[in-house]
Every structure is written in structure tokens, then in C-alpha cells.
C-alpha positions in Angstrom: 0.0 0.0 0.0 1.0 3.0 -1.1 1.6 5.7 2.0 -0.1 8.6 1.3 1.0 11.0 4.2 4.6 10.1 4.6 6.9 8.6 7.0 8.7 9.5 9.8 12.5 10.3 10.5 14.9 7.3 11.3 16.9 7.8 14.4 20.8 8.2 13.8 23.2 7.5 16.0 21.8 10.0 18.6 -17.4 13.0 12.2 -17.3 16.7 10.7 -19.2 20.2 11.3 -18.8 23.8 10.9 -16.8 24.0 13.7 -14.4 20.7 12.4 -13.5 23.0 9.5 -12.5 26.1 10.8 -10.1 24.2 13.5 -8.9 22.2 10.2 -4.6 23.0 10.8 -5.3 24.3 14.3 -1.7 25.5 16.0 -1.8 23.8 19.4 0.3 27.0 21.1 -1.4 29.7 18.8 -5.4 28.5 18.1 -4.6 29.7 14.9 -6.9 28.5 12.5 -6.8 27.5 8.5 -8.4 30.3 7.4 -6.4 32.4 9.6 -3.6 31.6 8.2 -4.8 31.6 5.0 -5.5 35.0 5.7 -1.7 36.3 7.1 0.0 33.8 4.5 -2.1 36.3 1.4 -1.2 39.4 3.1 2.9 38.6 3.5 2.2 38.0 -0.4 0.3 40.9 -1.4 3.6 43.1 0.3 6.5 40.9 -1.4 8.1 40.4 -4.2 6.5 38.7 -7.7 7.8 35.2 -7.6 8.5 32.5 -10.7 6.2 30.0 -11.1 8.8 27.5 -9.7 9.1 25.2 -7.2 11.3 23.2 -4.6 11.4 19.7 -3.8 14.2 19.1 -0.9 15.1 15.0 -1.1 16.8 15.2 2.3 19.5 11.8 3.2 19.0 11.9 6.9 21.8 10.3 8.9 24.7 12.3 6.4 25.3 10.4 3.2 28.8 9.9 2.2 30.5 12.2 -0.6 32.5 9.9 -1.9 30.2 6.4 -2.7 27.2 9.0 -3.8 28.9 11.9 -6.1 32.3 12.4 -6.0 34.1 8.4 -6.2 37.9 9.3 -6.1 39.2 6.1 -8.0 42.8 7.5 -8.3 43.2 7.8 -4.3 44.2 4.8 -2.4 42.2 2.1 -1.5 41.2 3.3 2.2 40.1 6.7 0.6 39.0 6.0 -2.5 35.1 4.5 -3.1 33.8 0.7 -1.7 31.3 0.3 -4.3 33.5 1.7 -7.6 32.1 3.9 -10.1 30.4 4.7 -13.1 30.7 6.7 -16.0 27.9 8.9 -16.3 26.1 10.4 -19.6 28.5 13.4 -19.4 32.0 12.7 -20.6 34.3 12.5 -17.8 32.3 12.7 -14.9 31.9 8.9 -12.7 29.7 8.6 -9.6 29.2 6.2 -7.4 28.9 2.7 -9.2 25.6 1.9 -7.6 24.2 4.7 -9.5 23.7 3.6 -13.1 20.6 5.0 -13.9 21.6 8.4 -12.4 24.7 8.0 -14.0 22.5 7.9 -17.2 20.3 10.9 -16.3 23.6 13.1 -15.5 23.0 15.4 -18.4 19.9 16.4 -16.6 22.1 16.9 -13.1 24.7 18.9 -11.6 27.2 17.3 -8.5 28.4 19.9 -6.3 31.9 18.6 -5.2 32.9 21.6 -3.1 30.0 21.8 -0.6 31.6 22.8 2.8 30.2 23.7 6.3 32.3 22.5 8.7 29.2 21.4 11.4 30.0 17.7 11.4 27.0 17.4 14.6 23.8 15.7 13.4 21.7 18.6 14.8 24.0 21.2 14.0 25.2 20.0 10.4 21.0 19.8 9.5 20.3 23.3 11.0 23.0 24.7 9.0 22.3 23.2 5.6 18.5 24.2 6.5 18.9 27.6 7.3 22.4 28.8 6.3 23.6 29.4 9.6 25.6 27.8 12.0 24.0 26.4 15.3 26.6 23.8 17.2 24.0 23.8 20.2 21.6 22.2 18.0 23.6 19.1 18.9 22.6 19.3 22.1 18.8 20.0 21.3 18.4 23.5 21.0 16.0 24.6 19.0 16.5 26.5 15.6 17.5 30.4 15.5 17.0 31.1 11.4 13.9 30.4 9.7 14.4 27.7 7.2 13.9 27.9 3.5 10.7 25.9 3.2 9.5 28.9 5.6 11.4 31.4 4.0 9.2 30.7 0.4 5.3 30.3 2.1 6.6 34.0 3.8 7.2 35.1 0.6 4.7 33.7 -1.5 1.8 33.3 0.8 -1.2 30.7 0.1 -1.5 29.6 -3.5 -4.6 31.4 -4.6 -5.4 29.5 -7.2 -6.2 25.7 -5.5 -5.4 26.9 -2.2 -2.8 24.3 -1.7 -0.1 25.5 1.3 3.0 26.6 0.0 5.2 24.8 1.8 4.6 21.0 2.6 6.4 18.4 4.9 6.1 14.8 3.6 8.4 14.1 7.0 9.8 16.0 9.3 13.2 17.3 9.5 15.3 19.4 12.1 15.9 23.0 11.4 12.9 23.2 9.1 10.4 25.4 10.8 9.9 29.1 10.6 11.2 30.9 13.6 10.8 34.2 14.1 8.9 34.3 11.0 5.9 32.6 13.1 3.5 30.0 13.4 1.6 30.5 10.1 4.9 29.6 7.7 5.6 26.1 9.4 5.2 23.4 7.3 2.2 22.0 6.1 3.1 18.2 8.1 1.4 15.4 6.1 3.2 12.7 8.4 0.3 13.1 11.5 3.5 14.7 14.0 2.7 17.7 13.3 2.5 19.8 17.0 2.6 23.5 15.7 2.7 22.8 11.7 -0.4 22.9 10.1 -1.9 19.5 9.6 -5.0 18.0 9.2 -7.1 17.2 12.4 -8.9 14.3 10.6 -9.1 11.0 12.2 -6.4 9.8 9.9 -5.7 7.5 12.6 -8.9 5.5 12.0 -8.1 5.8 7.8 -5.7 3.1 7.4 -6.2 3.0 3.5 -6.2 5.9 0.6 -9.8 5.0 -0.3 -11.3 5.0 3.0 -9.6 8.9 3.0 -11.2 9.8 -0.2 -14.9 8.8 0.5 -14.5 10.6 3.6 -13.8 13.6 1.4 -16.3 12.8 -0.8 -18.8 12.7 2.1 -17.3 16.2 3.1 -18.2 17.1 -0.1 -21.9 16.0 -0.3 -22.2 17.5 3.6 -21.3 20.7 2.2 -23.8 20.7 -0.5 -26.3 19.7 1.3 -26.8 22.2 3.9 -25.5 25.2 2.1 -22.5 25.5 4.7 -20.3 27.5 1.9 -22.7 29.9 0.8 -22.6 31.7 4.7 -18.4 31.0 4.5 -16.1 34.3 3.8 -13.7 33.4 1.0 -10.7 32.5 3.0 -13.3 29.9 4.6 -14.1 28.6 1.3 -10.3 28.0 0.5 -9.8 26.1 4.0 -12.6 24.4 2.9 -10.8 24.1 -1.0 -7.7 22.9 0.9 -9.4 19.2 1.4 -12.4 19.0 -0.7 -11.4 20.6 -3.7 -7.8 20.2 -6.3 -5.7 19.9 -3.0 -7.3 16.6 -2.8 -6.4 15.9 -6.6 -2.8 17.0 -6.1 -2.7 14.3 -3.1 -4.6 11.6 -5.0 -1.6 9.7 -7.0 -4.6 7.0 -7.9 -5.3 9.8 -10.5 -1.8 9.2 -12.5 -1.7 6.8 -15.5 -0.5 3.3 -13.6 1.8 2.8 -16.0 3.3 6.2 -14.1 2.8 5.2 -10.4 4.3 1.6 -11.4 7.2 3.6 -12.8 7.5 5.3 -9.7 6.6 2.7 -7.0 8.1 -0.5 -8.5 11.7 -1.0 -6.3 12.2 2.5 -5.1 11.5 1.5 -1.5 8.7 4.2 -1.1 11.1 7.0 -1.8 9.5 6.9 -5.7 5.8 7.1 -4.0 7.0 10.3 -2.6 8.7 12.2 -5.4 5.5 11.7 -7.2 3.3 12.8 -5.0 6.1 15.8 -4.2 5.8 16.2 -8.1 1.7 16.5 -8.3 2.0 18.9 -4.7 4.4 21.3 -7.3 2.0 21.1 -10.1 -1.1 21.8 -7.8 1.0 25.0 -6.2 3.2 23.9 -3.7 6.4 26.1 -3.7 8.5 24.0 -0.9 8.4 20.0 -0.7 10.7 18.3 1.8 10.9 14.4 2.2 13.3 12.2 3.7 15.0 8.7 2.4 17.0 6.7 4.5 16.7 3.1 3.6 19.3 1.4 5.5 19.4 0.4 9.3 21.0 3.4 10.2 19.6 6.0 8.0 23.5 7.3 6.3 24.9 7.5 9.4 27.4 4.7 8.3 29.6 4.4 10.7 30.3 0.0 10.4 29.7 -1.7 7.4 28.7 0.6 5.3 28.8 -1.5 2.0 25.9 -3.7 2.7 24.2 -1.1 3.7 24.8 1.1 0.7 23.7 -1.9 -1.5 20.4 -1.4 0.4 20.1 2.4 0.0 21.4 3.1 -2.9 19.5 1.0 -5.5 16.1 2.3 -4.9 17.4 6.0 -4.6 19.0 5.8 -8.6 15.6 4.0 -9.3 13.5 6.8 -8.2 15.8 9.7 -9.1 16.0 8.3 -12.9 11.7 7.7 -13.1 11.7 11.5 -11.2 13.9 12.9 -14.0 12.4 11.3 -16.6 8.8 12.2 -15.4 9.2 16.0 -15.3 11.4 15.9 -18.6 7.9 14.2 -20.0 5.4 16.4 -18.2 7.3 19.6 -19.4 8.2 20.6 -15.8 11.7 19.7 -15.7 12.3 23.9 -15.8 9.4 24.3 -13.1 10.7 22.2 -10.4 14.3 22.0 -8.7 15.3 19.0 -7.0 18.2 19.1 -4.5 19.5 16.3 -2.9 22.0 16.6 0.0 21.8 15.4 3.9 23.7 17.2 7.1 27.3 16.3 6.3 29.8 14.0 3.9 31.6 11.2 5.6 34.9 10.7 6.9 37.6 10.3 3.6 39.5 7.9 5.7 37.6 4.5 5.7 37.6 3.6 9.5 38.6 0.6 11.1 34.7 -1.2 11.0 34.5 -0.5 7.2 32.5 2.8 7.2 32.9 6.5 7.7 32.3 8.7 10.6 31.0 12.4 10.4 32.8 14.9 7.9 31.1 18.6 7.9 34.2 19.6 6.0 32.9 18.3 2.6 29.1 17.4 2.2 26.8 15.7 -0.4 25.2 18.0 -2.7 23.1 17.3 -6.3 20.3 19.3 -8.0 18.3 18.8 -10.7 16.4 21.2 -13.1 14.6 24.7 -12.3 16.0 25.7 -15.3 19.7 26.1 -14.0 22.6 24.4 -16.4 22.9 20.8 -15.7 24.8 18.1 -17.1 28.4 19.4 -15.2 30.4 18.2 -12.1 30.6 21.9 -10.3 33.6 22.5 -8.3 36.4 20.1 -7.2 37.8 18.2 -4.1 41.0 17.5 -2.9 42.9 14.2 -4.1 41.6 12.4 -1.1 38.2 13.7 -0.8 38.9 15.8 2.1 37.9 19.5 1.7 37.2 21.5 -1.4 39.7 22.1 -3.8 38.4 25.0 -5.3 36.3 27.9 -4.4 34.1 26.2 -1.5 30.5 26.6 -1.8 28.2 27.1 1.3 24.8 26.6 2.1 24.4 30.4 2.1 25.0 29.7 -1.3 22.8 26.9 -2.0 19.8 28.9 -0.4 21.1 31.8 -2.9 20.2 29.3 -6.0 17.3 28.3 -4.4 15.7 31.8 -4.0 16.8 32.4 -7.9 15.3 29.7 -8.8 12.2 30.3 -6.6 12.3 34.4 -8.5 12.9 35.9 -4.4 14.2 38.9 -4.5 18.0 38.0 -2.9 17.8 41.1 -1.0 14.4 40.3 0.8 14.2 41.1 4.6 11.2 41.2 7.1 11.1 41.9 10.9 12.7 39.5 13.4 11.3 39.0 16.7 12.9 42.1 18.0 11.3 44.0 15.7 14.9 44.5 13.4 14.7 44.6 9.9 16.7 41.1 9.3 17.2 39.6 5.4 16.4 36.1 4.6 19.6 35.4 3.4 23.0 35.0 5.4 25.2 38.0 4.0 27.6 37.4 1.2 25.5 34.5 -0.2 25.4 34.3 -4.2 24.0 32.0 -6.6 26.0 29.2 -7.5 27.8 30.8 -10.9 28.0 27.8 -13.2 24.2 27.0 -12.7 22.5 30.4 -13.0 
């Protein structure tokens, strides 16, 4: 069965009325309300910027995926640096990725590997706040919650609701640290399909008495007749009417993958391990009006956090993961969206160059995992290099400031947009001196 609202996180190594809809996406701590924040999400929009009919979809590795067997193999460096699982040589002439990546290796005309992506966190907590947010936060490690608005967050400020099928502009297909809004408030946390949602927006169906996608549906189809039947929307304002919209109305479509050709959803679901499932329905959330999409894939025991025995484990991870990204690639190149929607792929940190002594690699914040995929940037290149050994980048390092950068270019924010913190300061969204990645833009 295919899982419609997501999964959670792996660990790493550390009846319906009036009243039913207008608490739909209730904030525990706030008692704001769907149509409330339907309401503050329009006005931020009506005051920013005009935004690109683009999107984000943010294919998180939780655990920290290594550099070196994902993007960036190092077959001249010796054997206890260089990668477990070989390499491949890709569509592009020259460039080899991990050798459990064929089909990927295939679709690398439609990619770009980033193999100078450097932070320097190499903390689970701290490495995910940074890559989230652009900013450094070691006391993440130790719990602490975030102290920048994340980028999901940063985009439903910016763009507000999605007027059109009134679709949230930022969705959660499972949670991640570091990916909630701050000081930008309540009402730009993500949409959370995964039922954990505390103060995100999320559905306050009975979803745990809707074990399967059809039961859901013909209880939205039984909204639906309610509704019709008692004249409920005629006495609703109009931000009431796109609550309202939000379940009964395309929102539901976008959510409905039973609605793709099965040829498509076999394409998608058939040995991706769930991780295809997801990028299609992150694809149809795009094409409904979604701006921000975040899902997580770790299918190993350990999420990435390899620290023993990582080849088995990679030969459990990886396959699906080139399955899905391939079918993904494909798919938008088919439906014409491959310029609409931008997929990045990255986790919290690389992994240690050094093989250790129980055949895996520890943390590595010095040199990260980083891929993306259309949004209309130049693909088909290797962008930056590493040292012989993997270690640190060789050339110009590039940040998360600077992946945030590309994502708001690709997303048409204006790089210099800046709204009132908590304090009441004037603050900008991005971290200062963040650009654009230059070979993609």
C-alpha cells in the first residue's frame, strides 16, 4: 500500500461540522486556524516580491550520506580513501559517480554534482540546522531549537497561500530538524502530512482511523456532499471557502496519485522502496502549487549514518534511490516541468575520507553531499572540485548560504528580501555574502 502522508524520520546515532473546518490546521500553542492563516500567509504576499512559477522539492538523506560512494568516487586515491562500491561513468563525458548509481549515471545530463560543498558542522543537529537555514547552530547538537527560519519557511513567507487551488505553500512529507519558521511565526511552518505535526499545520482528521487511501477519499467525498447539502459554503467568507478548498477541492487531486496513469505510479513505486511514491506525490504537490516539498529517504538500518559496514548497507540504499531519481527525472522531462521544479539532494554532512577501522565512515562537515536537478539552471556538469583524497574542497568552496542563494533564484525571491525578526529588526532572509551558484544560473 502506497503511504499517502509520509513517513517518519529514522533515528541516527543519537465526524465533521462547521466548527471541524475552521479548526482544520489548528496551532496547538497559537489557536490559529486554517483560514487564519490563510489569511496572514495572502497578506505577506500581497507586500513581497512577484515570484517565478517554480518550485522546490528538498530530497533530504537523513543520517549524512557519504560524498565519496554517492557523487564524487575518487578512484585514483588509495584504496582506504577512494570508493567501496567503484564507479560509473555517467552520460557526461568525464564525470563517474558512485557505481551503484547507473541509472543516475544515465540521467547526468539532466544533473549537476556539487563537489565543493563545505560547512564545517559535522554534529547531526548542527550540520541539518546549517544546511537548512544557512547558519551555524553547534548547540543544535545538544537539542536546542533553531534560530533562522528555514527555506521551506522562507518561500510560504514570501509567496503566501497559493490562490489559485489553495494548496499551502510549503509541505512536509516528513519531518526534518531546522525546518520550521522561527521568528517568521506559526503560520509559515510546514504543512506536516506525516500526523507529527505539534505546531505545523496539519489535518485534524481521524487519519488514525483511515488506514487506506480510499477510506480517506470517500470521507472527502462525504465532506463534499455535507457541504452541498446544507449550504454551509454559501454563509463562509472566501478564506473559509479555501480552508474548505484545501481538502475537498484540487488539493485533494494534487494528493490523489490513484489519479496518475499506472503505468506512471508503477514507474515510480516498482523498487524505489517508497522513496519513488514520494517524489511523485512531491511532483503532483508542485504542479497543484506547492512552492517547498521536503521528504526524507534513508533506507538502511542506520539511515546514512554509516559508521560499520557501510557497503551492505549502501547496497540497500542506494539502488532504490538511482531508481527513483531516474523515473523523477524522466517524469518531469515528460510532463514539461523539468524547468518548473528544482530538485536538491544533500543530507547534514559528507563522511569521513578515511575509511575507518569497522569499514565505514564517521561524520565529515568539511565536505558534504550536494546534487540538484532542473529549475532551469545548467545541468549536465560536475561543479567544483575536491581535494585528491576527498577531504575539503579544492576549489572555491561553496556554502549553504550559497545553496539557499540558487534556491531563491530559482524560486524568482528577490536576494535582497528582509522582514522583521522578533525584536522588531529589519533582518534579510539570506545570510550576507550568499550568491548564486555561478555555473548554474
Amino acid at each position: 500500500m502506497l503511504n499517502l502522508w509520509g513517513s517518519k524520520t529514522r533515528k541516527d546515532c543519537t465526524g465533521l461540522n462547521r466548527r471541524d473546518f475552521l479548526t482544520v490546521g489548528a496551532l496547538a500553542t497559537t489557536g490559529l486556524t486554517l483560514p487564519g492563516l490563510l489569511k496572514m500567509r495572502q497578506a505577506a504576499a500581497s507586500t513581497g516580491q512577484p515570484t517565478r512559477d517554480t518550485s522546490v522539492i528538498w530530497l533530504w538523506l537523513g543520517g549524512g550520506p557519504t560524498h565519496v560512494e554517492t557523487f564524487d568516487p575518487k578512484m585514483s586515491a588509495p584504496a582506504e580513501f577512494r570508493s567501496m562500491i567503484g564507479h560509473v561513468q555517467t552520460s557526461v563525458t568525464g564525470l563517474h559517480i558512485g557505481g551503484l548509481f547507473p541509472h543516475m549515471g544515465r540521467a547526468a545530463n539532466k544533473m549537476a554534482f556539487i563537489r565543493s560543498f563545505t560547512h564545517g558542522n559535522s554534529g547531526h543537529g548542527g550540520g541539518t540546522h546549517y544546511v537548512m537555514t544557512g547558519v551555524d547552530h553547534p548547540p543544535a547538537d545538544a537539542g536546542q531549537p533553531q534560530i533562522k527560519p528555514s527555506m521551506g519557511s522562507m518561500t510560504a513567507r514570501v509567496r503566501g497561500a497559493n490562490s489559485a487551488s489553495g494548496l499551502p505553500t510549503y509541505v512536509r512529507l516528513s519531518g526534518l530538524y531546522g525546518d520550521g519558521p522561527h521568528w517568521l511565526g506559526s503560520a509559515y511552518a510546514p504543512f506536516d502530512t506525516s500526523g507529527d505535526a505539534r505546531n505545523n499545520i496539519n489535518l485534524n482528521l481521524p487519519l488514525d482511523r483511515v488506514h487506506e487511501r480510499r477510506a480517506l477519499l470517500q470521507q472527502f467525498d462525504n465532506v463534499n456532499r455535507d457541504i452541498d447539502r446544507t449550504g454551509l459554503m454559501a454563509g463562509l467568507d472566501a478564506f473559509d471557502r479555501q480552508a474548505i478548498n484545501l481538502l475537498t477541492g484540487r488539493a485533494r487531486e494534487a494528493f490523489d496519485v490513484e489519479r496518475e496513469d499506472p503505468r506512471t505510479r508503477d514507474r515510480y513505486t516498482i523498487g524505489t522502496a517508497g522513496l519513488g511514491a514520494n517524489l511523485l506525490l512531491a511532483r503532483r504537490l508542485c504542479e497543484a502549487g506547492a512552492g517547498f516539498v521536503t521528504l526524507n529517504y534513508a533506507n538502511s538500518s542506520q539511515g546514512w549514518d554509516m559508521h560499520s559496514e557501510m557497503a551492505p548497507q549502501l547496497r540497500q540504499a542506494c539502488p532504490p534511490m538511482d531508481r527513483a531519481i531516474s523515473v523523477f527525472l524522466d517524469d518531469l522531462e515528460q510532463t514539461g516541468l523539468s524547468d518548473k521544479i528544482l530538485l536538491v539532494i544533500t543530507g547534514e554532512f559528507g563522511r569521513t575520507p578515511r575509511i575507518n577501522g569497522s569499514a565505514g565512515r564517521d561524520h565529515w562537515g568539511p565536505l558534504c553531499t550536494l546534487a540538484l536537478a532542473g529549475g532551469g539552471l545548467r545541468m549536465g556538469q560536475a561543479i567544483g572540485e575536491s581535494s585528491e583524497r576527498a577531504e575539503v574542497p579544492r576549489t572555491t568552496p561553496i556554502y549553504p548560504k550559497d545553496l539557499m542563494a540558487t534556491v531563491f533564484h530559482v524560486l524568482g525571491i528577490n536576494q535582497q528580501t528582509q522582514y522583521q525578526d522578533q525584536s522588531g529588526r529589519p533582518t534579510y532572509l539570506l545570510p550576507e555574502g550568499a550568491r548564486p551558484i555561478a555555473e548554474l544560473v
